[in-house]
N, CA, C and O atoms as a Tripos MOL2 file, in Angstrom:
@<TRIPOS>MOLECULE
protein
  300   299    75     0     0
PROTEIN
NO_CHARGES

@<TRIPOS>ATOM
      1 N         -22.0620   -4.3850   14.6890 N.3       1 UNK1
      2 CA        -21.9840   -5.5370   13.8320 C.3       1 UNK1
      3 C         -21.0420   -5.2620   12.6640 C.2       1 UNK1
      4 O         -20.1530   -6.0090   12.2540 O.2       1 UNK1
      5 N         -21.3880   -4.0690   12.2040 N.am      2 UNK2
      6 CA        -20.1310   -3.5540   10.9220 C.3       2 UNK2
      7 C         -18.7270   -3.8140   11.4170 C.2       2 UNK2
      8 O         -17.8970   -4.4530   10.7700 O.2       2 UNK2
      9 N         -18.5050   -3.2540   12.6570 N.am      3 UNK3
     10 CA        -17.4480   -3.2350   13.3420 C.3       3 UNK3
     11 C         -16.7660   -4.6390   13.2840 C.2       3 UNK3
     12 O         -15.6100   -4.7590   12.8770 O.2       3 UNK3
     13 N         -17.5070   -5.6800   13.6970 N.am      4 UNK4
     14 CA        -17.1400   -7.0430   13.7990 C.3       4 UNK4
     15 C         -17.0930   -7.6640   12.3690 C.2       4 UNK4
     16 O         -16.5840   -8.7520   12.1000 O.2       4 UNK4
     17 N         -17.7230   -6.7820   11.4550 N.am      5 UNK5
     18 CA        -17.3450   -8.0350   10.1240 C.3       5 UNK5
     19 C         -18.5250   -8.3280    9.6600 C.2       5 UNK5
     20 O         -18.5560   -8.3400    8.4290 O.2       5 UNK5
     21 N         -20.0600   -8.7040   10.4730 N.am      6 UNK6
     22 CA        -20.5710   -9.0240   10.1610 C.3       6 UNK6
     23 C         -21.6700   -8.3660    9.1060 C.2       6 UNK6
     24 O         -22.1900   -7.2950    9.4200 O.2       6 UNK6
     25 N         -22.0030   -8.9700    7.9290 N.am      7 UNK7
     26 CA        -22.6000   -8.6900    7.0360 C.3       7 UNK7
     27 C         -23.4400   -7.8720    7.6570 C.2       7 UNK7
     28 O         -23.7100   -8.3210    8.7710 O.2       7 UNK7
     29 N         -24.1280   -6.5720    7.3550 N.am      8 UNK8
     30 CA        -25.3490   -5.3300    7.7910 C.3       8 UNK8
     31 C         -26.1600   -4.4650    6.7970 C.2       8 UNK8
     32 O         -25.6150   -3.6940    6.0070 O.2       8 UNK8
     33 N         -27.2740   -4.6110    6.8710 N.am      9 UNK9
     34 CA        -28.1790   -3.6320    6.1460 C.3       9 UNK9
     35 C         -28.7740   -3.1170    7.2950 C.2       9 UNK9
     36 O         -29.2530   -3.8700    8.1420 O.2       9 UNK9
     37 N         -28.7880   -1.9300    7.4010 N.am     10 UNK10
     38 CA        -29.8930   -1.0530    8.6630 C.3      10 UNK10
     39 C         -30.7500   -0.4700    7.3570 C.2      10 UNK10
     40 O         -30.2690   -0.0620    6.2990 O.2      10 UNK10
     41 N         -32.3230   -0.5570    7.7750 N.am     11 UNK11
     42 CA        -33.1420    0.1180    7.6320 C.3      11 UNK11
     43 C         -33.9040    0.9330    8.2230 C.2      11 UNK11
     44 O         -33.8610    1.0090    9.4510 O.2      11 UNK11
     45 N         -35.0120    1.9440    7.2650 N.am     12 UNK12
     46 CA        -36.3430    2.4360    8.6530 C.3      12 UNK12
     47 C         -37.2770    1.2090    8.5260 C.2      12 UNK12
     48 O         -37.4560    0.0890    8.0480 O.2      12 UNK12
     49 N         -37.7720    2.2810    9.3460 N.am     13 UNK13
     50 CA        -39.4300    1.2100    9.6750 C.3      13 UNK13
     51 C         -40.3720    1.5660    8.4600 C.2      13 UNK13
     52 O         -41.4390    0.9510    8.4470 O.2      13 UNK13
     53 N         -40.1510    2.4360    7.4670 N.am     14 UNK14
     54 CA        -40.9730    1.8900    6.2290 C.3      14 UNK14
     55 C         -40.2690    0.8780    5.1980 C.2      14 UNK14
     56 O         -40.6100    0.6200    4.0440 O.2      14 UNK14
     57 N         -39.6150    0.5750    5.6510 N.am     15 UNK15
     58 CA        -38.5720   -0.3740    4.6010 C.3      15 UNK15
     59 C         -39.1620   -2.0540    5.0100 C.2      15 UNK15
     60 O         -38.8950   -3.1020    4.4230 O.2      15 UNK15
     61 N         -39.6810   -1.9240    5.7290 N.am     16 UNK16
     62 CA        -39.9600   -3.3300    6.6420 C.3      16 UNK16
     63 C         -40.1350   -4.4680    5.6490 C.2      16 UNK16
     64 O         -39.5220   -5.5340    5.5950 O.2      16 UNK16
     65 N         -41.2500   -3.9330    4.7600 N.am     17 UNK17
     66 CA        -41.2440   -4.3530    3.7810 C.3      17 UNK17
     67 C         -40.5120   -5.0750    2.9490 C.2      17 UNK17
     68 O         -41.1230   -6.0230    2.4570 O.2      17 UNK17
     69 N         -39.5280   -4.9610    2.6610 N.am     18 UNK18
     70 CA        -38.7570   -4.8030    2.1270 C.3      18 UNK18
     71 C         -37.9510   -6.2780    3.0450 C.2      18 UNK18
     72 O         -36.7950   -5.8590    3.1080 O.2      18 UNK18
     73 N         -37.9440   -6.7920    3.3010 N.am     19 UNK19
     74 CA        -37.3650   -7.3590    4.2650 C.3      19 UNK19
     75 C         -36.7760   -9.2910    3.7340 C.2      19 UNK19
     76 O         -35.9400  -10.0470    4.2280 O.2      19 UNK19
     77 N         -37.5960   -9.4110    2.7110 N.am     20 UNK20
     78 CA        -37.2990  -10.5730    1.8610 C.3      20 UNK20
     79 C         -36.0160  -10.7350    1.9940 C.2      20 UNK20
     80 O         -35.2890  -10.3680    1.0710 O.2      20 UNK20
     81 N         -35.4770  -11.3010    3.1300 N.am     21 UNK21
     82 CA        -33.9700  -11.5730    3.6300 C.3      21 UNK21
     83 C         -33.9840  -13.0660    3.8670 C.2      21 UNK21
     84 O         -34.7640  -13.9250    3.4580 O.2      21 UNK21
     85 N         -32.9420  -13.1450    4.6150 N.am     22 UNK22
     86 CA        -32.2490  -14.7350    5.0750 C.3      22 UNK22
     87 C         -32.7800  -14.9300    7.2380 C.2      22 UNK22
     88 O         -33.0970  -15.8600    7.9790 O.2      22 UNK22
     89 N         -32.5440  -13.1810    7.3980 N.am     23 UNK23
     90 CA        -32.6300  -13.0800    8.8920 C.3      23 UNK23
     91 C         -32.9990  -12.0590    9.2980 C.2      23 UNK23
     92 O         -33.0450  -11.2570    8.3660 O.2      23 UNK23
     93 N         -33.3220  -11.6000   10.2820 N.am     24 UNK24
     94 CA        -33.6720  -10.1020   11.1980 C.3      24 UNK24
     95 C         -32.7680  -10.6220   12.3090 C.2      24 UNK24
     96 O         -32.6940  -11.7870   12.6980 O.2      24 UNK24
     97 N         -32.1270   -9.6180   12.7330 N.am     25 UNK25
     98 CA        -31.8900   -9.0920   13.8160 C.3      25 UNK25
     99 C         -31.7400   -7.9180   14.7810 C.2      25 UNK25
    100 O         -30.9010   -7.0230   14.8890 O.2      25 UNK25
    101 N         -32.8540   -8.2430   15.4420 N.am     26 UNK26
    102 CA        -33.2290   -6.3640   15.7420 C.3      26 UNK26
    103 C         -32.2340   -6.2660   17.0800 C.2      26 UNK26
    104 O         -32.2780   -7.1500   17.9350 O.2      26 UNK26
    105 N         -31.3420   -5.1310   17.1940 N.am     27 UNK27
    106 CA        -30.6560   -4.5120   18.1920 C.3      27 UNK27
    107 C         -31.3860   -4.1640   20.1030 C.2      27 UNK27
    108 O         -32.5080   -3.8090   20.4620 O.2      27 UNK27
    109 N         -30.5690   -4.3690   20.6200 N.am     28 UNK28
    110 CA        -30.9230   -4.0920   22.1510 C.3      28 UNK28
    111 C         -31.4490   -2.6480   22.1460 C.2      28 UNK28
    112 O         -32.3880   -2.3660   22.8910 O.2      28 UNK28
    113 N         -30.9480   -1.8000   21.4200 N.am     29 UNK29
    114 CA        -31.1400   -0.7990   21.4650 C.3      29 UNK29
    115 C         -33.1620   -0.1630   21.4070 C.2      29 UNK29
    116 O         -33.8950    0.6700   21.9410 O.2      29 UNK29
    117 N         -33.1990   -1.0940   20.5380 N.am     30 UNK30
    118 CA        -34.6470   -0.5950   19.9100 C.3      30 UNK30
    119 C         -35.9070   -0.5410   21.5130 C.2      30 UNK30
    120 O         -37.0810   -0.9060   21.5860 O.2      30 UNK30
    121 N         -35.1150   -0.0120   22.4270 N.am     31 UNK31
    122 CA        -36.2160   -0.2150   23.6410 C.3      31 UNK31
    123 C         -36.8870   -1.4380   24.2310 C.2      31 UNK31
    124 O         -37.9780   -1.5500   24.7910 O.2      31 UNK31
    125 N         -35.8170   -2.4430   23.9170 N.am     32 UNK32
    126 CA        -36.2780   -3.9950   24.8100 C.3      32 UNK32
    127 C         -36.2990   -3.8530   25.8340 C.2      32 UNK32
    128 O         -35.4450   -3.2960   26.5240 O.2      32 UNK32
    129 N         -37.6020   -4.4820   26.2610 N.am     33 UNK33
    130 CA        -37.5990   -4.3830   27.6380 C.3      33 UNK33
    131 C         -37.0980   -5.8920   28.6290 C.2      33 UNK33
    132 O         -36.4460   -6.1100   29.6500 O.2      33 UNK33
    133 N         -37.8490   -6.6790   27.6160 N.am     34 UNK34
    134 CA        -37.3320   -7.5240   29.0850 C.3      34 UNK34
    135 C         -37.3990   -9.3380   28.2660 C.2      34 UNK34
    136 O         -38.1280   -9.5280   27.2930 O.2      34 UNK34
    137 N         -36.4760  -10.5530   28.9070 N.am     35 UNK35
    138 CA        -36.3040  -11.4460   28.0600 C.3      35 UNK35
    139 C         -37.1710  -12.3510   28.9740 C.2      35 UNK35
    140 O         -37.2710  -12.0720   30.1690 O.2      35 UNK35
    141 N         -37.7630  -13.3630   28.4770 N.am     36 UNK36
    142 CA        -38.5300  -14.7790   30.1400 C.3      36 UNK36
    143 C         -37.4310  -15.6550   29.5560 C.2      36 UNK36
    144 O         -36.7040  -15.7480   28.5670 O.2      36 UNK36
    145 N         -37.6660  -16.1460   30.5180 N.am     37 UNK37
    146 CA        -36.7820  -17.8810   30.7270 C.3      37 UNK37
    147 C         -36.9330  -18.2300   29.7330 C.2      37 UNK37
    148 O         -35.9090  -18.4590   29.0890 O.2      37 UNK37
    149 N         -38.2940  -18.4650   29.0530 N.am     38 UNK38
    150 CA        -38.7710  -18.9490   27.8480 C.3      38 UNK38
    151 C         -38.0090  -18.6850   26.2910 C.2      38 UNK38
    152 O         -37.8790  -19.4060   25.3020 O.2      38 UNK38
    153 N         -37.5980  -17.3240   26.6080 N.am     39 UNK39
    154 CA        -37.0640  -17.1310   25.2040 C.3      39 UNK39
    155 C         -38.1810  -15.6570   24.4510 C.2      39 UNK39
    156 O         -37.8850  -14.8330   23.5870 O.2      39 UNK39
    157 N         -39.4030  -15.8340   25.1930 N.am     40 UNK40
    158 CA        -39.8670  -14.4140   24.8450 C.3      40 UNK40
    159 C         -39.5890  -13.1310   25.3290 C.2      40 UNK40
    160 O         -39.0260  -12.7540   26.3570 O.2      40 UNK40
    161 N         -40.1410  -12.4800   24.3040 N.am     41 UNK41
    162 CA        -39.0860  -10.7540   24.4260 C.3      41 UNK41
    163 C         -40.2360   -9.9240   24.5010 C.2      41 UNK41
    164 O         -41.1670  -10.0480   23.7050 O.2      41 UNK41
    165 N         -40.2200   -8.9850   25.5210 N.am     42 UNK42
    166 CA        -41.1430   -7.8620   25.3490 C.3      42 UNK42
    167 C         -40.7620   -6.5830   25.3070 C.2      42 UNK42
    168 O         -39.7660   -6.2280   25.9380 O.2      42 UNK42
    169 N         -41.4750   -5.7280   24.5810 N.am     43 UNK43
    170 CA        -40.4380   -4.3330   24.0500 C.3      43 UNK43
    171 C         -41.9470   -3.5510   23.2650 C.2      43 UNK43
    172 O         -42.8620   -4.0060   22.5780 O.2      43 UNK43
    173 N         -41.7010   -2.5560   23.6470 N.am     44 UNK44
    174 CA        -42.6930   -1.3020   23.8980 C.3      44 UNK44
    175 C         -42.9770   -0.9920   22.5970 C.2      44 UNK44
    176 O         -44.0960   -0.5730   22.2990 O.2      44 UNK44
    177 N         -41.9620   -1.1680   21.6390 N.am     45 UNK45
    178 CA        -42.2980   -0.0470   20.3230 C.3      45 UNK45
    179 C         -41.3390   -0.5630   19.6090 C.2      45 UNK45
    180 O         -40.1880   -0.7820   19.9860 O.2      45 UNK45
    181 N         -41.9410   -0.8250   18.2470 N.am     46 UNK46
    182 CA        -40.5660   -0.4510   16.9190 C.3      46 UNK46
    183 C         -40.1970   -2.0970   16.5880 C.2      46 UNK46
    184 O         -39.3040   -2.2670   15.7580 O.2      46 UNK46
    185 N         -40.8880   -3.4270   17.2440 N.am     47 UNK47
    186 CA        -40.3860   -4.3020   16.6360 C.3      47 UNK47
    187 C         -41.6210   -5.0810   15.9770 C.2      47 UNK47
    188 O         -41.3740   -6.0310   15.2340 O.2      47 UNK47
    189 N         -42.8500   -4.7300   16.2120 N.am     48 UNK48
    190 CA        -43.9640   -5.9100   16.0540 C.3      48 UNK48
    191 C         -43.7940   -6.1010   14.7230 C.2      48 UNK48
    192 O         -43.3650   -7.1670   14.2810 O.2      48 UNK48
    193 N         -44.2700   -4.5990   13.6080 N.am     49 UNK49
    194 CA        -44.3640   -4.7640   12.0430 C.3      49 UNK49
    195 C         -43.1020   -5.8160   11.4920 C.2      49 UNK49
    196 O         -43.1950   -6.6710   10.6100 O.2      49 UNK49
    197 N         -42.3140   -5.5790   12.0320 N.am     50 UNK50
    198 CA        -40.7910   -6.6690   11.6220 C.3      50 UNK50
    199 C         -40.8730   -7.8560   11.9020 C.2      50 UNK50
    200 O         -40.8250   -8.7550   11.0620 O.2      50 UNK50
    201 N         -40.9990   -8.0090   13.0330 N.am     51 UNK51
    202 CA        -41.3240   -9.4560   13.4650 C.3      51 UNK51
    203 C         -42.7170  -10.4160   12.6950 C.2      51 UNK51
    204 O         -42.6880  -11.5470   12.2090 O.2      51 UNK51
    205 N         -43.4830   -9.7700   12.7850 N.am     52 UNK52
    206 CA        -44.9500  -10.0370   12.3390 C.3      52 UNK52
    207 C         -44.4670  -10.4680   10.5220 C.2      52 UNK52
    208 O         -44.8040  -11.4870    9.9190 O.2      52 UNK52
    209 N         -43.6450   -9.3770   10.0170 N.am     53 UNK53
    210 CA        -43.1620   -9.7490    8.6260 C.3      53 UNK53
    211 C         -42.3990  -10.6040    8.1920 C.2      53 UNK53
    212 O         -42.3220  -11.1100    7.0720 O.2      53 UNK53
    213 N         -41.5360  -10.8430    9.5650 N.am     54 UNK54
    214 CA        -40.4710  -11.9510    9.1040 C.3      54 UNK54
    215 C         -41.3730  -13.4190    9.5160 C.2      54 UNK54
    216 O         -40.7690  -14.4360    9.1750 O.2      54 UNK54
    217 N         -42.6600  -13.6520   10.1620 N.am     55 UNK55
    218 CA        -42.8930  -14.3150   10.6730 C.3      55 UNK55
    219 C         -43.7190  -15.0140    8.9310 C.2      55 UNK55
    220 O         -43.4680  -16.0680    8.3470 O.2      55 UNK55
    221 N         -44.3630  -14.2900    8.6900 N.am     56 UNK56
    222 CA        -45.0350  -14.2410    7.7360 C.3      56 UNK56
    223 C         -44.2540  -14.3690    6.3800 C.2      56 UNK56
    224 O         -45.0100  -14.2670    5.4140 O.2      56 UNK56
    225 N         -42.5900  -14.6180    5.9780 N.am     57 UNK57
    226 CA        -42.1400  -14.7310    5.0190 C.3      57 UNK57
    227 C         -41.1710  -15.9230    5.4050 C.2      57 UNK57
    228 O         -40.1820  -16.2740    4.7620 O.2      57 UNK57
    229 N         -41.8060  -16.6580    6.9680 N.am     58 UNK58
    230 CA        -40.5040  -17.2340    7.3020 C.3      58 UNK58
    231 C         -39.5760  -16.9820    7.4350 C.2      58 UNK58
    232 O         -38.7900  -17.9080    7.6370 O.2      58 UNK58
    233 N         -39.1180  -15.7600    7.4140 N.am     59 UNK59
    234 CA        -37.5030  -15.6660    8.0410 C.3      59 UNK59
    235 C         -37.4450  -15.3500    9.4070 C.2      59 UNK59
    236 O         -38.2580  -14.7130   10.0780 O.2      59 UNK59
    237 N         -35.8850  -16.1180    9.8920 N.am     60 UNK60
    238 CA        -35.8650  -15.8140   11.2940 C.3      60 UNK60
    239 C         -35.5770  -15.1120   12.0980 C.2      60 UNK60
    240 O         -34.3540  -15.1480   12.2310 O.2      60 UNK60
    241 N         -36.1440  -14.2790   12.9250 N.am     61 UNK61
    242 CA        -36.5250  -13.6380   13.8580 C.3      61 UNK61
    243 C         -35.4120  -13.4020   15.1820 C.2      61 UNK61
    244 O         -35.6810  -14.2980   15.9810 O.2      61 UNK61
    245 N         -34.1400  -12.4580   15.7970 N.am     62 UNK62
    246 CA        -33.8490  -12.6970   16.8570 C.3      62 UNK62
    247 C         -33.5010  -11.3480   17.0550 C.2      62 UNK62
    248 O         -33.2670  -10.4730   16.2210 O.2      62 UNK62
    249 N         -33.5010  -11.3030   18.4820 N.am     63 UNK63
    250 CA        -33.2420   -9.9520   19.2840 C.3      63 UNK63
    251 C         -31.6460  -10.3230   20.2630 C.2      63 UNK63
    252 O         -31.3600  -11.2510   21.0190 O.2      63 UNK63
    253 N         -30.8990   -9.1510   19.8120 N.am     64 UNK64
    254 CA        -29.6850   -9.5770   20.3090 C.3      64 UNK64
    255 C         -29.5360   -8.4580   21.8750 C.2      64 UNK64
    256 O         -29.3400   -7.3120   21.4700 O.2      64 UNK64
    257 N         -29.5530   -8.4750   22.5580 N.am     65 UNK65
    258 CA        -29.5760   -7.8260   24.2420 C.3      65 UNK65
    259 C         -28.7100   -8.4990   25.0320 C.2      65 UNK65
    260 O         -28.2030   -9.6140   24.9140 O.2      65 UNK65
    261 N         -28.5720   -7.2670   26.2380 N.am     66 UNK66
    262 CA        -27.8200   -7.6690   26.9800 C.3      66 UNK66
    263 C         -27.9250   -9.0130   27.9950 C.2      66 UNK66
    264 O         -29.0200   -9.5610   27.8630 O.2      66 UNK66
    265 N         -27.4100   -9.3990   28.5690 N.am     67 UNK67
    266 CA        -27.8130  -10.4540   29.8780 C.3      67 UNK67
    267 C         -28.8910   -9.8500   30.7600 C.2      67 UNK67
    268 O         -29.8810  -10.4760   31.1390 O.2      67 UNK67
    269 N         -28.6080   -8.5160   31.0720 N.am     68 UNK68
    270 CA        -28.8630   -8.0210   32.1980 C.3      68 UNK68
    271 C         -30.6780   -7.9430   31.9040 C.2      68 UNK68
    272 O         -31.5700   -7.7140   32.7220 O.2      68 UNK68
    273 N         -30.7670   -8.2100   30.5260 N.am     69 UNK69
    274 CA        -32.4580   -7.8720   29.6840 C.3      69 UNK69
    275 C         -33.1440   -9.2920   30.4360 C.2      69 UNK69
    276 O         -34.2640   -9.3730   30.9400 O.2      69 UNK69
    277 N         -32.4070  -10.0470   30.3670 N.am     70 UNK70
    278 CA        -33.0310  -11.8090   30.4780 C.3      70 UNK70
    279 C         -33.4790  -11.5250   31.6030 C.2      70 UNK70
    280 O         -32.6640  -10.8010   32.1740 O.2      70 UNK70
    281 N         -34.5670  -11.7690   32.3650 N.am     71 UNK71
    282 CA        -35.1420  -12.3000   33.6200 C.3      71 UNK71
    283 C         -35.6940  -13.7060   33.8760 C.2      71 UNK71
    284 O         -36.7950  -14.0550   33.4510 O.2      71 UNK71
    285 N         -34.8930  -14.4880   34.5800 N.am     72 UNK72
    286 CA        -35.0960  -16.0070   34.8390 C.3      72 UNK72
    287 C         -36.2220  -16.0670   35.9290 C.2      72 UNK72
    288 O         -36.8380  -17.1320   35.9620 O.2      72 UNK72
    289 N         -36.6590  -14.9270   36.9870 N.am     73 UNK73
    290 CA        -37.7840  -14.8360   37.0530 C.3      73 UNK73
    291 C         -39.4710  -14.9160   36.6800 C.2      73 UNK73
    292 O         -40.4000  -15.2530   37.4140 O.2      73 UNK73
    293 N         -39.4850  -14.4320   35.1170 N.am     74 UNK74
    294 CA        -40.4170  -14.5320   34.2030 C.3      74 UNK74
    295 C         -40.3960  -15.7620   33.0860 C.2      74 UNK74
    296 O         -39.6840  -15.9550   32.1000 O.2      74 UNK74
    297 N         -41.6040  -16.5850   33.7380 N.am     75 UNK75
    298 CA        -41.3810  -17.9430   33.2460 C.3      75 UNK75
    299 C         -41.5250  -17.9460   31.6960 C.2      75 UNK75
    300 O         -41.3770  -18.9930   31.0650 O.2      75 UNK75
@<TRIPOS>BOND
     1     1     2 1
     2     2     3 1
     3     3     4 2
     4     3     5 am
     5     5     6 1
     6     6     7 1
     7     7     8 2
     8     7     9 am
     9     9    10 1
    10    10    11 1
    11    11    12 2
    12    11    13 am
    13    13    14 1
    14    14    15 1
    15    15    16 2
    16    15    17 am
    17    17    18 1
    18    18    19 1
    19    19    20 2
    20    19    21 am
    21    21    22 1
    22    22    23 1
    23    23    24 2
    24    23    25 am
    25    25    26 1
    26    26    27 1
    27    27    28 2
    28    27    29 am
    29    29    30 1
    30    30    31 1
    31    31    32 2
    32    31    33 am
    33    33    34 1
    34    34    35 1
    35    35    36 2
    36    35    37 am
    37    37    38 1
    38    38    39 1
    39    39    40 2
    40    39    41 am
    41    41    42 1
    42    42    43 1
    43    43    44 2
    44    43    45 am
    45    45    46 1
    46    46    47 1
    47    47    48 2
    48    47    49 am
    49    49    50 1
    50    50    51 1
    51    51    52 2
    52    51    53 am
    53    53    54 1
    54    54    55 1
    55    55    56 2
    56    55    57 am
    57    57    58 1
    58    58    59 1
    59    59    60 2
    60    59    61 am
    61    61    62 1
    62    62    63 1
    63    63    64 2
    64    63    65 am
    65    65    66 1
    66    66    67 1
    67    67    68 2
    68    67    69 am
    69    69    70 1
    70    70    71 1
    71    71    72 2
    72    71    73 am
    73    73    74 1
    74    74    75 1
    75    75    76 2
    76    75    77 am
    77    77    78 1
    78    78    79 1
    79    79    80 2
    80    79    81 am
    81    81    82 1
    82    82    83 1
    83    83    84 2
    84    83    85 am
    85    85    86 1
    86    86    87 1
    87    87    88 2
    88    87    89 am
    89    89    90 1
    90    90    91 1
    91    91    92 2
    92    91    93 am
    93    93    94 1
    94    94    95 1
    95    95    96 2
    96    95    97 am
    97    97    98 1
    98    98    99 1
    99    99   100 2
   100    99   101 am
   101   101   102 1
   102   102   103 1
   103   103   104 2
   104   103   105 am
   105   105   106 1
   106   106   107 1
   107   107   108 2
   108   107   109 am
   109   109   110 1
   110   110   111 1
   111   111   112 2
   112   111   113 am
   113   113   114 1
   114   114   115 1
   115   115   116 2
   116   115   117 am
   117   117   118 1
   118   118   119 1
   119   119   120 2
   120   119   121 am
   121   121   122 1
   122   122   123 1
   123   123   124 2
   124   123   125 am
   125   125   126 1
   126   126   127 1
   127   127   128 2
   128   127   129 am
   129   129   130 1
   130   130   131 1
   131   131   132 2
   132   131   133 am
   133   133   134 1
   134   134   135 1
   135   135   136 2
   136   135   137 am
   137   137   138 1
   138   138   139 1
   139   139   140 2
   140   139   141 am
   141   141   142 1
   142   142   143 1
   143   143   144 2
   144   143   145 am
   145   145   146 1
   146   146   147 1
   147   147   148 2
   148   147   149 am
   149   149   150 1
   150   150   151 1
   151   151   152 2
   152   151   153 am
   153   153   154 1
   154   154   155 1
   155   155   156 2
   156   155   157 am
   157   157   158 1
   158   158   159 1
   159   159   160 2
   160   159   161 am
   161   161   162 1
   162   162   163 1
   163   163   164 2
   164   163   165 am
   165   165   166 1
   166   166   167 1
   167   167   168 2
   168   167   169 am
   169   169   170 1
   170   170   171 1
   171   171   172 2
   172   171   173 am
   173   173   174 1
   174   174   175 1
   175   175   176 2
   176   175   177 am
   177   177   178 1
   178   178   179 1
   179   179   180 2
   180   179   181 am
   181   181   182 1
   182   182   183 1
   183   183   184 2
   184   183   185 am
   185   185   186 1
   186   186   187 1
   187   187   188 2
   188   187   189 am
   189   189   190 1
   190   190   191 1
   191   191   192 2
   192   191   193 am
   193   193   194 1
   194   194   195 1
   195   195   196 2
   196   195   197 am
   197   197   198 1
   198   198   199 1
   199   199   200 2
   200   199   201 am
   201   201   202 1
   202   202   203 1
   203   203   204 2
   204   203   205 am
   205   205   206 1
   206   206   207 1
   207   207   208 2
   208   207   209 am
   209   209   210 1
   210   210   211 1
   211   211   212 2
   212   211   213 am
   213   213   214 1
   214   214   215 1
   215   215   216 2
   216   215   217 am
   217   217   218 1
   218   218   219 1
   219   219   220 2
   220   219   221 am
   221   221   222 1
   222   222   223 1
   223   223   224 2
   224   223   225 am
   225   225   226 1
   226   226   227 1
   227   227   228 2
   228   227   229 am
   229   229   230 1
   230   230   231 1
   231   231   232 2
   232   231   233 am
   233   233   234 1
   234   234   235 1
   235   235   236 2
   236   235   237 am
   237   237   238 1
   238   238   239 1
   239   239   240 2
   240   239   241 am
   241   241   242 1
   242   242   243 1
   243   243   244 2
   244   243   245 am
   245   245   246 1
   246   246   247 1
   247   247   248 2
   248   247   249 am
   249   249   250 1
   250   250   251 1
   251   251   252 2
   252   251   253 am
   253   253   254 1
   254   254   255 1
   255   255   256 2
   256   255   257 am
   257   257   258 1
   258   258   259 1
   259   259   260 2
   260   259   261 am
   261   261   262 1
   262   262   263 1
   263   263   264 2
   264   263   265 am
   265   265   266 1
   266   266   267 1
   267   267   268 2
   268   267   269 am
   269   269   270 1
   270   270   271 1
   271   271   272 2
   272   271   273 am
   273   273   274 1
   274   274   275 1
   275   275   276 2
   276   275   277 am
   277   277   278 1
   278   278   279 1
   279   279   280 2
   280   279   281 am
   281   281   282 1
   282   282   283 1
   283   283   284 2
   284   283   285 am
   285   285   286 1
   286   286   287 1
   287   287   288 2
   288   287   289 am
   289   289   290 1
   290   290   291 1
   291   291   292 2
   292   291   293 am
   293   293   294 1
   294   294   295 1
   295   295   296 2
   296   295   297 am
   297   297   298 1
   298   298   299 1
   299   299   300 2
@<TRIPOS>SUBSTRUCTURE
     1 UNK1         2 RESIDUE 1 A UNK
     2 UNK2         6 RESIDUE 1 A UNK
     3 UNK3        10 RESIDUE 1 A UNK
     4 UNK4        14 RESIDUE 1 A UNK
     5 UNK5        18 RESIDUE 1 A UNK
     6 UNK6        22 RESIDUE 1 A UNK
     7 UNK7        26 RESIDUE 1 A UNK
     8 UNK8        30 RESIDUE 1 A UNK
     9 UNK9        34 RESIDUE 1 A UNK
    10 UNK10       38 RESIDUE 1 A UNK
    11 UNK11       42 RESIDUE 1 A UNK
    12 UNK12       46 RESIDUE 1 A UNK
    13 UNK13       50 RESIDUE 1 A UNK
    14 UNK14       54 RESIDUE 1 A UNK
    15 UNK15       58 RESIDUE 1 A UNK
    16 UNK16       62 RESIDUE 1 A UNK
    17 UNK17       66 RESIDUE 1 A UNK
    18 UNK18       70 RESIDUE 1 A UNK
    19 UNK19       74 RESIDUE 1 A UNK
    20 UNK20       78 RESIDUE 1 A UNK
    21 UNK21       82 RESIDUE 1 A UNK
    22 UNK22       86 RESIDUE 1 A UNK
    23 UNK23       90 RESIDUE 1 A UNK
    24 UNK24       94 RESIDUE 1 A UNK
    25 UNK25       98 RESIDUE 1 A UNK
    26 UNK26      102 RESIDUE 1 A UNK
    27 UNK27      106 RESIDUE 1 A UNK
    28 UNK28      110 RESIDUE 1 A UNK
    29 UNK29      114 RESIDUE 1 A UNK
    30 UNK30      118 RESIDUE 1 A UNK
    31 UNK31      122 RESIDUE 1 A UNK
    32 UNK32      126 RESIDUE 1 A UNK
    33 UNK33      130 RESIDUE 1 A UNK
    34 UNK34      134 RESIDUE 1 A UNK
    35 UNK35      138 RESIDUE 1 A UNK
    36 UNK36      142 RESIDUE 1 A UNK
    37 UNK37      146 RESIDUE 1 A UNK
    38 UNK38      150 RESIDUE 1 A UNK
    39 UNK39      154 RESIDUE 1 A UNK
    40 UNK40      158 RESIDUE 1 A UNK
    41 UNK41      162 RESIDUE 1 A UNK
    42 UNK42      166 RESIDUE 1 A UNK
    43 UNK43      170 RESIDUE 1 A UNK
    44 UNK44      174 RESIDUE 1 A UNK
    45 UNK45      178 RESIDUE 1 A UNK
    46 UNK46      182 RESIDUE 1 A UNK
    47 UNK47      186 RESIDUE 1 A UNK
    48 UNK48      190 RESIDUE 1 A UNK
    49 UNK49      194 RESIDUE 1 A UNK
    50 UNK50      198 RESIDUE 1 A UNK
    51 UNK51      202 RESIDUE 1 A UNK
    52 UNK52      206 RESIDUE 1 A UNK
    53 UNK53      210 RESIDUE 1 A UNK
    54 UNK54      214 RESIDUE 1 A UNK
    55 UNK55      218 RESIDUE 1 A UNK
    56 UNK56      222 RESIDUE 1 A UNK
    57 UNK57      226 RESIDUE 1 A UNK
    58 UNK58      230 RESIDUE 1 A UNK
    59 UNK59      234 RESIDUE 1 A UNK
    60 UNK60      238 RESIDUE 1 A UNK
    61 UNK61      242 RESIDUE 1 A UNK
    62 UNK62      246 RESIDUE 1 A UNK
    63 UNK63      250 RESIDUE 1 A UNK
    64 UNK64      254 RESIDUE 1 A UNK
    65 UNK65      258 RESIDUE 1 A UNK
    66 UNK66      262 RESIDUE 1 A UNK
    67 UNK67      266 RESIDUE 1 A UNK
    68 UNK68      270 RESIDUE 1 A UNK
    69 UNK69      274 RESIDUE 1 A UNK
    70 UNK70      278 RESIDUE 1 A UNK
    71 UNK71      282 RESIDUE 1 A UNK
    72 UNK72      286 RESIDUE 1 A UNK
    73 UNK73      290 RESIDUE 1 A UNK
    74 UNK74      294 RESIDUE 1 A UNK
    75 UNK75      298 RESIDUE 1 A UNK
């Protein structure tokens, strides 16, 4: 994202907190596992406290992954 220009703060996971932003966007990287048709994301570790926080301060929430993550299989 630095690369491209786009504005970036990386944090840890005690910073979560901290999160009184505009947006989250958590990386493919963080062990996503898998996308549904729907638009939900499931992933093993490392995103709930974030999500759960941004959910809870209103800010919005997205996971950026590959295609290959999406399964149009899983409704």
């Amino acid at each position: 994202m630095v690369q491209e220009g786009i504005p970036t703060t990386l944090i840890s996971d005690g910073m979560a907190g901290h999160l009184r932003q505009q947006v989250v966007l958590t990386p493919w990287w963080l062990e996503l596992d898998r996308v549904a048709r729907n638009g939900d994301v499931a992933n093993k570790i490392g995103t709930y406290m974030v999500a759960v926080l941004a959910h809870r301060h209103s800010i919005p929430f997205y996971v950026a992954c590959p295609l290959s993550t999406i399964d149009m299989s899983i409704p």
